[in-house]
TIMIKE-446471 format. One record per residue (C-alpha): x, y, z; residue number from 1; residue in three letters. Coordinates in Angstrom, 1 decimal. Example, Ala and Ser with C-alpha at 12.3 -4.5 7.8 and 13.67 -1.06 7.14 Angstrom:
2
<r <12.3,-4.5,7.8>,1,"ALA">,
<r <13.7,-1.1,7.1>,2,"SER">,
//
This chain:
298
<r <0.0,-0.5,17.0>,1,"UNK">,
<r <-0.5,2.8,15.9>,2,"UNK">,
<r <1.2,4.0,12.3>,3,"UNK">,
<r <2.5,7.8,12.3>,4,"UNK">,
<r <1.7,8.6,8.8>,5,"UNK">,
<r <4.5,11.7,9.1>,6,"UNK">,
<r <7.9,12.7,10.4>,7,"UNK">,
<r <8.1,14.0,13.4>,8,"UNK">,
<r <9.2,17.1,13.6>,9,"UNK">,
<r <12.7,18.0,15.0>,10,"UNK">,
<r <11.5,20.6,16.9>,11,"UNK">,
<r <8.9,18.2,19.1>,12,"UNK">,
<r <11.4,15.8,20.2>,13,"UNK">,
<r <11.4,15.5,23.9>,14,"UNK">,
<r <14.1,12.9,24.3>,15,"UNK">,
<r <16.6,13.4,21.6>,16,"UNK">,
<r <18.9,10.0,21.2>,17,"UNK">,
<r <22.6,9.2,22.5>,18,"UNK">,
<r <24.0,10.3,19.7>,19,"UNK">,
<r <27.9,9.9,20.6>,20,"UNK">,
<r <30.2,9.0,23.3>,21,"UNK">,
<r <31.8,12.2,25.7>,22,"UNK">,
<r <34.5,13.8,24.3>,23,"UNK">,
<r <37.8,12.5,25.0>,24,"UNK">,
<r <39.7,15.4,26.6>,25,"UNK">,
<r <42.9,14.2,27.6>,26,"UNK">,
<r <43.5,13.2,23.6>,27,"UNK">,
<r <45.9,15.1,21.7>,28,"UNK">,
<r <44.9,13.7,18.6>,29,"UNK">,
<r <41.6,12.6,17.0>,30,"UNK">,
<r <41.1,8.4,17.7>,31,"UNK">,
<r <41.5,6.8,14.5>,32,"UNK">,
<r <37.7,5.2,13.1>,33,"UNK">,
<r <37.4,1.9,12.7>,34,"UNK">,
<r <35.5,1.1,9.7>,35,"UNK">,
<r <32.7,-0.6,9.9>,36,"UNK">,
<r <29.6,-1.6,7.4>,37,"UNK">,
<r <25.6,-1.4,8.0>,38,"UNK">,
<r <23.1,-2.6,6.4>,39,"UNK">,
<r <19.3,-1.5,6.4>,40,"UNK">,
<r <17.1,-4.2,5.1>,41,"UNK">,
<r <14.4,-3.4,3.5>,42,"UNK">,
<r <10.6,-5.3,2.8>,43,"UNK">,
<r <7.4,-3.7,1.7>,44,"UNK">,
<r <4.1,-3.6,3.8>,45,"UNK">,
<r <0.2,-2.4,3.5>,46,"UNK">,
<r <1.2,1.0,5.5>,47,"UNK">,
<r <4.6,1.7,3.9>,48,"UNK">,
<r <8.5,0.6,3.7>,49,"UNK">,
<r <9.6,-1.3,6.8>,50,"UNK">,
<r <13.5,-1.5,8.1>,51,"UNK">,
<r <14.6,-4.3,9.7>,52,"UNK">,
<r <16.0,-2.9,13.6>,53,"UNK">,
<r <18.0,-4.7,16.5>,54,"UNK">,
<r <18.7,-3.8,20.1>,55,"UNK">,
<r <22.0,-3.9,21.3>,56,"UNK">,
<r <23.4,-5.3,24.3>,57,"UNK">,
<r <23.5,-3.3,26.9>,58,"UNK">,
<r <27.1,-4.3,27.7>,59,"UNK">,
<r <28.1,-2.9,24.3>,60,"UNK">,
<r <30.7,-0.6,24.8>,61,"UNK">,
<r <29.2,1.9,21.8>,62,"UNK">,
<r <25.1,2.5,21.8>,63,"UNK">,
<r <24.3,0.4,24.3>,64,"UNK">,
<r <20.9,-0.4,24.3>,65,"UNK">,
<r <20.4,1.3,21.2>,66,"UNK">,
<r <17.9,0.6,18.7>,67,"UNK">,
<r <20.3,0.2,15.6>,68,"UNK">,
<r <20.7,-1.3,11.7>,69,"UNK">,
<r <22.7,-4.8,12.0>,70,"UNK">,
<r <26.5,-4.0,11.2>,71,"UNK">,
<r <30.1,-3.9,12.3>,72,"UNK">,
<r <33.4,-3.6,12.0>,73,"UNK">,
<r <35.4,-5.3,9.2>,74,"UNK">,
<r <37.4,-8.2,9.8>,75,"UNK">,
<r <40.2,-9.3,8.2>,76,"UNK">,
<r <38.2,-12.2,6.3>,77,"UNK">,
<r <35.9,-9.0,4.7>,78,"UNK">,
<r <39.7,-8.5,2.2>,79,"UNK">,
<r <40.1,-12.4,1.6>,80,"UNK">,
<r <41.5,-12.4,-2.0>,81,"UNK">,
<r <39.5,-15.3,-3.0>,82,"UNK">,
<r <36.7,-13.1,-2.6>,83,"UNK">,
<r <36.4,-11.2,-6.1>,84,"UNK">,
<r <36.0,-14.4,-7.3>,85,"UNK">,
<r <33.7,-15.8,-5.4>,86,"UNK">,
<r <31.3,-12.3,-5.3>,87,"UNK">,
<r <28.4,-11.6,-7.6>,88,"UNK">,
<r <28.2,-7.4,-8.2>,89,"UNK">,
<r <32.2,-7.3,-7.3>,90,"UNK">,
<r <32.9,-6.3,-10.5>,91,"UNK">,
<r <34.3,-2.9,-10.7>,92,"UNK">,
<r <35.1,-2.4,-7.6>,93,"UNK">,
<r <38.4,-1.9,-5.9>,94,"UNK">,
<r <39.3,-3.6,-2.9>,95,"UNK">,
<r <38.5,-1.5,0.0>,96,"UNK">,
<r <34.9,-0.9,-1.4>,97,"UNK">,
<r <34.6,-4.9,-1.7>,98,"UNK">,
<r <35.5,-5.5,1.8>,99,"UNK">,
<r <33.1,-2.7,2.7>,100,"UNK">,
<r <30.3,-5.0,1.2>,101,"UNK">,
<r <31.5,-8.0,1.9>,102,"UNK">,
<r <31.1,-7.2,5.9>,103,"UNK">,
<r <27.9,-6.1,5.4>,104,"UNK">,
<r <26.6,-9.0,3.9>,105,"UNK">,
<r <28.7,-10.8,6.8>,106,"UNK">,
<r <26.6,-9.1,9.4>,107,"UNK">,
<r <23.8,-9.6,7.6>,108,"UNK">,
<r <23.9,-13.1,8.3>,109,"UNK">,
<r <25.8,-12.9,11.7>,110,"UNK">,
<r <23.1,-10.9,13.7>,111,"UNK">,
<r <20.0,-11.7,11.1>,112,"UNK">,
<r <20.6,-15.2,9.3>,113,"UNK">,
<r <20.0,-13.3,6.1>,114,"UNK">,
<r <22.5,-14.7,3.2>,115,"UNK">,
<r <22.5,-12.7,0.3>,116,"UNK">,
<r <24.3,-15.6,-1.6>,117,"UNK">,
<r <23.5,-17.7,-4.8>,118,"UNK">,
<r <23.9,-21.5,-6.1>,119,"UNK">,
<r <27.3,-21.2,-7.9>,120,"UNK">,
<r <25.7,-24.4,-10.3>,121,"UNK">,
<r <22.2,-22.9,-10.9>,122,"UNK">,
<r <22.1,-19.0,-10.2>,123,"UNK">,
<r <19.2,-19.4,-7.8>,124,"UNK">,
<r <19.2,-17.2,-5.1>,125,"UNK">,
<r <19.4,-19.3,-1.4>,126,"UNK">,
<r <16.3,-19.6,-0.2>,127,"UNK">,
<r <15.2,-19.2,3.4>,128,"UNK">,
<r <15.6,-23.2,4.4>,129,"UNK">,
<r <19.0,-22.9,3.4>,130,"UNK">,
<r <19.9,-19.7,4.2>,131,"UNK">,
<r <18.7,-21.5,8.3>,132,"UNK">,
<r <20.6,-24.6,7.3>,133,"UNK">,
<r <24.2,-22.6,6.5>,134,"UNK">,
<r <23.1,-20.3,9.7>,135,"UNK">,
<r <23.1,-23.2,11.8>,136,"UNK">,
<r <26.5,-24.3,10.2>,137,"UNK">,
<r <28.6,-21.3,10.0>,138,"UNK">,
<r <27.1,-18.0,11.9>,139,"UNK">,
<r <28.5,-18.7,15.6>,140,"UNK">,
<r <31.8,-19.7,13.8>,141,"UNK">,
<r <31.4,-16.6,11.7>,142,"UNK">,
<r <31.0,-14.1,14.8>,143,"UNK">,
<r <33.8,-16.0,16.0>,144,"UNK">,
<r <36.3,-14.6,13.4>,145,"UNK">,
<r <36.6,-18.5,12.7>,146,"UNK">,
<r <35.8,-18.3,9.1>,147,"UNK">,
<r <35.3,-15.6,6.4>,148,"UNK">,
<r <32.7,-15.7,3.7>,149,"UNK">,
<r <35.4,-17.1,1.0>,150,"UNK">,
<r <35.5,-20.1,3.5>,151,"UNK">,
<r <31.9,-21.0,3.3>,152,"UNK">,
<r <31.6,-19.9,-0.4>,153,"UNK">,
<r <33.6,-22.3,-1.1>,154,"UNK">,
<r <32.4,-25.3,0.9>,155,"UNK">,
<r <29.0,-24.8,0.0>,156,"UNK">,
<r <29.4,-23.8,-3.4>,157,"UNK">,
<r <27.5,-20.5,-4.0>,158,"UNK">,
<r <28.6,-16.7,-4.9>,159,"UNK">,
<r <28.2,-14.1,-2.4>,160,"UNK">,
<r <25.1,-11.8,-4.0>,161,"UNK">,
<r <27.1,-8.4,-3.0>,162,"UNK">,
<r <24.9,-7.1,-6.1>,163,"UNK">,
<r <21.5,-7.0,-3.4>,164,"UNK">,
<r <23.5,-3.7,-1.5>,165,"UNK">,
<r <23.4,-0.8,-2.5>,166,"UNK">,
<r <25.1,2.3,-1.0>,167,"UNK">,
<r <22.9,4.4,1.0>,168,"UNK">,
<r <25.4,6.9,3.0>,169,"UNK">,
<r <28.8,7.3,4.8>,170,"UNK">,
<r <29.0,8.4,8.5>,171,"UNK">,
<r <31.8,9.0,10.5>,172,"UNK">,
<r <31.6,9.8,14.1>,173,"UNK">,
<r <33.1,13.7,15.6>,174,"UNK">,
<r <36.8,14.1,15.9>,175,"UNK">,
<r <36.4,14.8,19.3>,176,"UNK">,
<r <34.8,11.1,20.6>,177,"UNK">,
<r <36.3,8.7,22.7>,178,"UNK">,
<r <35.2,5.7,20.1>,179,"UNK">,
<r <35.2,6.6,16.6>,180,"UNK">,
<r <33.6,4.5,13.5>,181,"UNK">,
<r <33.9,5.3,9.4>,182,"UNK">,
<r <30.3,3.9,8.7>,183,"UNK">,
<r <29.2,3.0,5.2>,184,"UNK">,
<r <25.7,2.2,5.0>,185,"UNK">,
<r <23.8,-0.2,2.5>,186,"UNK">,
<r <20.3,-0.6,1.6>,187,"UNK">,
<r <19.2,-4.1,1.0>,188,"UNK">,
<r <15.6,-5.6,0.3>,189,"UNK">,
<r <14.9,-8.3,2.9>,190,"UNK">,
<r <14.5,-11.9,0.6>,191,"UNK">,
<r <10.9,-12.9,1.2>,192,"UNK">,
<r <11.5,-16.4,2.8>,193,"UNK">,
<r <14.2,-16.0,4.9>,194,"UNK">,
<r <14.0,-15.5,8.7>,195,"UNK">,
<r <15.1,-12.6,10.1>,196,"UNK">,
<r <15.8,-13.5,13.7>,197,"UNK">,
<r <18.9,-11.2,16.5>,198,"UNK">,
<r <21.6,-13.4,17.4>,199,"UNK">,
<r <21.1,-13.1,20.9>,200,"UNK">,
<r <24.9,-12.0,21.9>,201,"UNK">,
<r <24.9,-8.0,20.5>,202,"UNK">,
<r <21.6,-7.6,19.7>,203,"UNK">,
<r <19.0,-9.2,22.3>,204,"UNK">,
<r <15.5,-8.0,20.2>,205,"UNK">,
<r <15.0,-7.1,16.8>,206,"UNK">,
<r <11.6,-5.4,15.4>,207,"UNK">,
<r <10.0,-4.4,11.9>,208,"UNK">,
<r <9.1,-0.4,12.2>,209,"UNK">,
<r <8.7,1.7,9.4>,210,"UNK">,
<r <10.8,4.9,9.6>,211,"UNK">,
<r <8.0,7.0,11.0>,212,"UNK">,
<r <7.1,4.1,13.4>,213,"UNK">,
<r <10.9,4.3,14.7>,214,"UNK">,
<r <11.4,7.8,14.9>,215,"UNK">,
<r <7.8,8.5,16.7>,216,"UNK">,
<r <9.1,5.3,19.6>,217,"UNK">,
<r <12.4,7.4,19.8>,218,"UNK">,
<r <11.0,10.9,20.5>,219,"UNK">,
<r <8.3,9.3,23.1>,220,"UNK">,
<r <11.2,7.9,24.9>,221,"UNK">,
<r <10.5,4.1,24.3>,222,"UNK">,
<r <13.6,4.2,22.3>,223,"UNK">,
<r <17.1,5.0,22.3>,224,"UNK">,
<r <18.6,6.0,18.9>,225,"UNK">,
<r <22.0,7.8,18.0>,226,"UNK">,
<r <21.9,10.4,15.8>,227,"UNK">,
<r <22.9,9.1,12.3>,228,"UNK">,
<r <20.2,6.3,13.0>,229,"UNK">,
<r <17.6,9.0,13.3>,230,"UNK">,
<r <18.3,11.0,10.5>,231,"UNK">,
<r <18.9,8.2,8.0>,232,"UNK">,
<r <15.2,6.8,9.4>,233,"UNK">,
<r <14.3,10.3,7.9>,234,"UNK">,
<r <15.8,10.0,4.5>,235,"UNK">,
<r <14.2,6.5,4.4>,236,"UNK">,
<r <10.9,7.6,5.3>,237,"UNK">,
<r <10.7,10.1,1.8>,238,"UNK">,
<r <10.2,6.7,-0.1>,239,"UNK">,
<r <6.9,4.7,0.0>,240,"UNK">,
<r <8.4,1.5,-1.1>,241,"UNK">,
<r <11.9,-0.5,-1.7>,242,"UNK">,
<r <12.1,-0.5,-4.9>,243,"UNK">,
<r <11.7,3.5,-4.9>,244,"UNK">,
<r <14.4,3.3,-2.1>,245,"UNK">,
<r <16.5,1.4,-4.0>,246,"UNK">,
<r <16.2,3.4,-7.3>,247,"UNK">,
<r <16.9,6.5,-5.5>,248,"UNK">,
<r <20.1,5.2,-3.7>,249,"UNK">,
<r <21.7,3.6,-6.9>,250,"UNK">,
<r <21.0,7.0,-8.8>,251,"UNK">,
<r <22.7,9.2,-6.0>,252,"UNK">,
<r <25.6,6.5,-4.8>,253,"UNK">,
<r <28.2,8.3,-6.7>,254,"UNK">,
<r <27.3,12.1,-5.1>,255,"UNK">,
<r <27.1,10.2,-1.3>,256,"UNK">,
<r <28.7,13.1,0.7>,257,"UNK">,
<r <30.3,12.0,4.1>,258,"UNK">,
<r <28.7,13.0,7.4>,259,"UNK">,
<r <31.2,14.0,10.4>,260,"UNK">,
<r <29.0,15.9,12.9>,261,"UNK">,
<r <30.7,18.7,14.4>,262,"UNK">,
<r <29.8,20.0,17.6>,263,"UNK">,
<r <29.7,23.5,19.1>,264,"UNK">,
<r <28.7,25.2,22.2>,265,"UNK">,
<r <25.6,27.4,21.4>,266,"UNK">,
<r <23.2,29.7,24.1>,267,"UNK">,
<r <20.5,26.9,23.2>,268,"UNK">,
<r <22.6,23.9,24.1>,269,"UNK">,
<r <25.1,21.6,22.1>,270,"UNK">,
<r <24.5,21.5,18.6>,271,"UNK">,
<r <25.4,19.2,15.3>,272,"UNK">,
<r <26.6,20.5,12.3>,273,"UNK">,
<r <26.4,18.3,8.9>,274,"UNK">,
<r <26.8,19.2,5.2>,275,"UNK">,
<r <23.4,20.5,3.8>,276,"UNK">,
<r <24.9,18.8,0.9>,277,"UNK">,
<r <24.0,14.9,2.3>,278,"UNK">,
<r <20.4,15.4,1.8>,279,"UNK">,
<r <19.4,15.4,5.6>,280,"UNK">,
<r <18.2,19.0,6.0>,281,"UNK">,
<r <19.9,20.6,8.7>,282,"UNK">,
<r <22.8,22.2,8.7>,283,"UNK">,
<r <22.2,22.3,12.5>,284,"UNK">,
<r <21.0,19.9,15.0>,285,"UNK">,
<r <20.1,20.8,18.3>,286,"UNK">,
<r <21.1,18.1,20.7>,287,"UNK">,
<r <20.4,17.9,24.4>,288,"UNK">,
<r <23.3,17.2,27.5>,289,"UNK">,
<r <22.1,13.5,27.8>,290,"UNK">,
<r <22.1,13.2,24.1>,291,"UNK">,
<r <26.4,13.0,24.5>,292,"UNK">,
<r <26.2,11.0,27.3>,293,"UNK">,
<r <28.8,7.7,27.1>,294,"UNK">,
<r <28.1,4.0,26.7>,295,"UNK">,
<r <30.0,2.7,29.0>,296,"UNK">,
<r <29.8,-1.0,29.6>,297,"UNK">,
<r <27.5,-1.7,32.8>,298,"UNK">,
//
């Protein structure tokens, strides 16, 4: 395969992504966002930092078919009160900043079989044979809204490792979209023995690409990619490894500014406004027709 070695350039991209569902025009107010977590994780390789990807189901209602980070909504197991206890990195945190990392480690393991968790007797982190073992067990019941991750904390005895995330950025989709989300998302690194395999229901393939890899398979068309994806894959690709990624989202977490794109009618075509303030560049994104088009189930 070959490895793009640079961004590529905003002005040389053919088949810009879906970025967001048609406007809803018939609303008289904006559609409340349902918050939701994602989480890039992260490993190191000979030609750069890689992020773990999925494809989503075509059937999806939002970015169907969309080459995404794993994440999701929170459930009502993410604000278990057990869970302070029961978390490693919770300290200091208030509850709806919890839940936000709690459901990303949840769909972590959901859609990945990655378990950022640790042996409550011995501290050591759950390696990958276990990590497969507990997948087995408890992901189907998880995605199932069976079970939270107090429920199998507790029955297997570790502590949820919420100290491996770190906040990366907060999106939240236009006020003027049918489906709305309030995005937080988390860098991770990938633990080295674990499996990282799609679950098969939401996401149907899942790929290693570093960000240039990504954004290059976008703009050539083999690809589709919303817009937050693409221009987080561009933050990501100004670090060389994940430690460096890491460092440099733990020292900016507390200045993360939040992204709501807002859209305007221009003689070039549609174009995205964000906060020069976020660190993307910008302020103003030129999209094209088909880059608003729905996701509609199919």
């Amino acid at each position: 395969m070959n490895r793009p070695t640079s961004q590529i350039p905003r002005s040389s991209r053919p088949n810009e992504p879906k970025a967001f569902p048609l406007t809803d025009t018939t609303a008289t107010t904006p559609v409340t966002p349902r918050l939701s977590a994602t989480v890039m994780l992260l490993r190191d390789s000979p030609t750069g930092i890689e992020v773990f990807m999925v494809v989503r189901h075509r059937q999806i209602e939002f970015a169907s078919g969309a080459i995404v980070f794993p994440g999701g909504s929170l459930d009502a197991s993410d604000r278990d009160p057990r869970l302070p206890a029961l978390c490693d990195g919770a300290a200091g945190l208030d509850q709806a900043a919890l839940a936000l990392r709690v459901a990303a480690a949840r769909e972590a393991f959901e859609e990945c079989g990655v378990l950022f968790a640790r042996d409550a007797v011995n501290g050591d982190l759950v390696d990958g044979g276990r990590a497969a073992d507990l997948g087995a067990k408890y992901r189907a019941r998880l995605e199932a809204d069976e079970i939270g991750l107090a429920d199998l904390a507790e029955a297997e005895t570790v502590r949820i490792a919420l100290d491996h995330l770190t906040r990366f950025a907060h999106w939240v989709t236009p006020v003027h979209m049918r489906k709305r989300f309030d995005t937080h998302f988390f860098l991770a690194p990938a633990p080295v023995d674990h499996t990282l395999e799609h679950d098969g229901s939401e996401a149907v393939d899942s790929v290693w690409l570093t960000p240039a890899e990504a954004l290059s398979e976008a703009a050539a068309g083999k690809r589709t990619m919303i817009f937050a994806t693409r221009l987080n894959l561009e933050r990501l690709d100004r670090c060389r490894t994940v430690d460096e990624a890491i460092r440099r989202a733990a020292a900016e977490e507390a200045g993360i500014v939040t992204v709501c794109p807002a859209m305007t009618m221009t003689d070039k075509g549609r174009m995205l406004t964000i906060p020069v303030e976020a660190g993307y560049g910008g302020p103003d994104f030129f999209v094209e027709t088909s880059a608003l088009a729905d996701n509609k189930k199919t």
